[in-house]
C-alpha positions as CSV (number, residue, x, y, z in Angstrom):
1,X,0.0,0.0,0.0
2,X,3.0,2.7,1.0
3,X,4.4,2.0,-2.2
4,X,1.5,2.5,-4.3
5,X,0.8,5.8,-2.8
6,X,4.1,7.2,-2.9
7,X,3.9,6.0,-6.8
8,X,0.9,7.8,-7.3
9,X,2.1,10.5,-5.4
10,X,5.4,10.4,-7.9
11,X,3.0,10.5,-10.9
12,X,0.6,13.2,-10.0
13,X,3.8,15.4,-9.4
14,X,4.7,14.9,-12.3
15,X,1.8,15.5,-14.4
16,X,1.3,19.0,-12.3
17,X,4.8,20.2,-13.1
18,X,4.1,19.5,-16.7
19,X,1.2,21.2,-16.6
20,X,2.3,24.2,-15.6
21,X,5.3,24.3,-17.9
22,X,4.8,27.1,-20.7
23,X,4.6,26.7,-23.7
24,X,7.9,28.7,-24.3
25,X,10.3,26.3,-21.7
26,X,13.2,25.0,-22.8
27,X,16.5,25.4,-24.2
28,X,16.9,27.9,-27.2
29,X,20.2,28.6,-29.3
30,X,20.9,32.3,-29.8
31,X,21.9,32.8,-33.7
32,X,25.4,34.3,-34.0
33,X,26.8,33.6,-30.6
34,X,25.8,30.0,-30.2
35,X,24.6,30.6,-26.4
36,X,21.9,28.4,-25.0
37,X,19.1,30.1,-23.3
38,X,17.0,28.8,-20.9
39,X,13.4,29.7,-20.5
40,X,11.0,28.9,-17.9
41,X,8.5,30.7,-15.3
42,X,10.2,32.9,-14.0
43,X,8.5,36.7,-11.3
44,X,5.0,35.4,-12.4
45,X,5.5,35.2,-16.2
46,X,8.5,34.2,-18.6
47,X,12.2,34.0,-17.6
48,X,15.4,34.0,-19.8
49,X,18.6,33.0,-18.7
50,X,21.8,32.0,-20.5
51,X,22.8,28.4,-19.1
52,X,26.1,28.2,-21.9
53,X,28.3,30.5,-23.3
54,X,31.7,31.5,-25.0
55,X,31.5,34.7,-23.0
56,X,31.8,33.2,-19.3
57,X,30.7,36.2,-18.0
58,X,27.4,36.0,-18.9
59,X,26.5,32.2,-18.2
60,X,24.0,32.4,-15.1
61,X,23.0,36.2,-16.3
62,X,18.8,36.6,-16.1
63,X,18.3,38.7,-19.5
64,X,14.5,38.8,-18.5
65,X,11.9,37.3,-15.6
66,X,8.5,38.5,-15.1
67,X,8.3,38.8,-19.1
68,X,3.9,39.1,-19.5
69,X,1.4,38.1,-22.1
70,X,1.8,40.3,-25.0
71,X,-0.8,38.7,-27.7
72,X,-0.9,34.9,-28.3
73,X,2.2,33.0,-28.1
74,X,4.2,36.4,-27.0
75,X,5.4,38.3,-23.9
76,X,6.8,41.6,-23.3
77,X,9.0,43.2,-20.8
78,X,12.0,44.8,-19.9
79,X,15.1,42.7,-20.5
80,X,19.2,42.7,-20.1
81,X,21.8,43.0,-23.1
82,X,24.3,40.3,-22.3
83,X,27.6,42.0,-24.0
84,X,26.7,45.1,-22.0
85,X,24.0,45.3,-19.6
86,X,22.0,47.9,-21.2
87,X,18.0,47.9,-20.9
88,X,15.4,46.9,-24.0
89,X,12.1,46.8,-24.3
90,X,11.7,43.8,-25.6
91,X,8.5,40.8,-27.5
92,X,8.8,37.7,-27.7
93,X,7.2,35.4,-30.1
94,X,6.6,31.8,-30.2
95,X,6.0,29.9,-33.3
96,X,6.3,26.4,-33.3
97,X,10.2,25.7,-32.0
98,X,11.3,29.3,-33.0
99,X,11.4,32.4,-30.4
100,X,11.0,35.8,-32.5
101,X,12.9,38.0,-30.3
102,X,12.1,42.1,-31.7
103,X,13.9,44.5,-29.0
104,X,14.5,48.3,-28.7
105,X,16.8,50.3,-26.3
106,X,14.5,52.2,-23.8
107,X,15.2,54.9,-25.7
108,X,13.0,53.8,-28.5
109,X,15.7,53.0,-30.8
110,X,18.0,51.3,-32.0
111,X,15.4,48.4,-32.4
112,X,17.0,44.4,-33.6
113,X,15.1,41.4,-34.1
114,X,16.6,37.8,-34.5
115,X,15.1,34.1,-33.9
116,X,16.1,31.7,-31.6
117,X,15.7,28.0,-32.1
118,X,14.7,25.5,-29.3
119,X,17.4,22.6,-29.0
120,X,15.4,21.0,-25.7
């Protein structure tokens, strides 16, 4: 009996973890540099952090947490530059296993965009 209820206990833990998992978790390559980013909840909405780097610097650096609900399949919010630790406005879109990344300096400008692939 103990050990089907700590089974079942296992399972349903399980099953509520991946339930809650967004749709945008995982492990996405940035084009160019070849860092991995990891996104998961993160402050109450979506998180970004870089897990792998050639700049060590900025493995463990959070670009964003908190990111909100921006339209379906996108969040906004105030992120990190990893070369310099300037401030951007930035969305994020999912489609399918590519992250649309568009970001502007608080200033309003310059704006970039580029697309990150999930890996994981």
């Amino acid at each position: 009996m103990t050990m089907k209820l700590c089974f079942l206990t296992g399972a349903f833990a399980l099953l509520a973890s991946a339930a809650l998992a967004g749709p945008y978790d995982g492990i996405w390559l940035r084009p160019g540099s070849g860092a991995h980013i990891e996104a998961s909840d993160c402050g109450g909405g979506m998180g970004l952090k870089v897990v792998k780097s050639s700049d060590a610097k900025s493995v463990g650096m959070t670009i964003i947490c908190g990111a909100k609900p921006a339209g379906p399949n996108s969040w906004s919010g105030i992120g990190l530059k990893t070369d310099d630790g300037s401030k951007f406005k930035g969305t994020w879109t999912l489609q399918g296993d590519s992250l649309k990344l568009r970001g502007c300096l608080t200033m309003g400008f310059p704006c970039q965009s580029e697309t990150w692939t999930r890996i994981r």
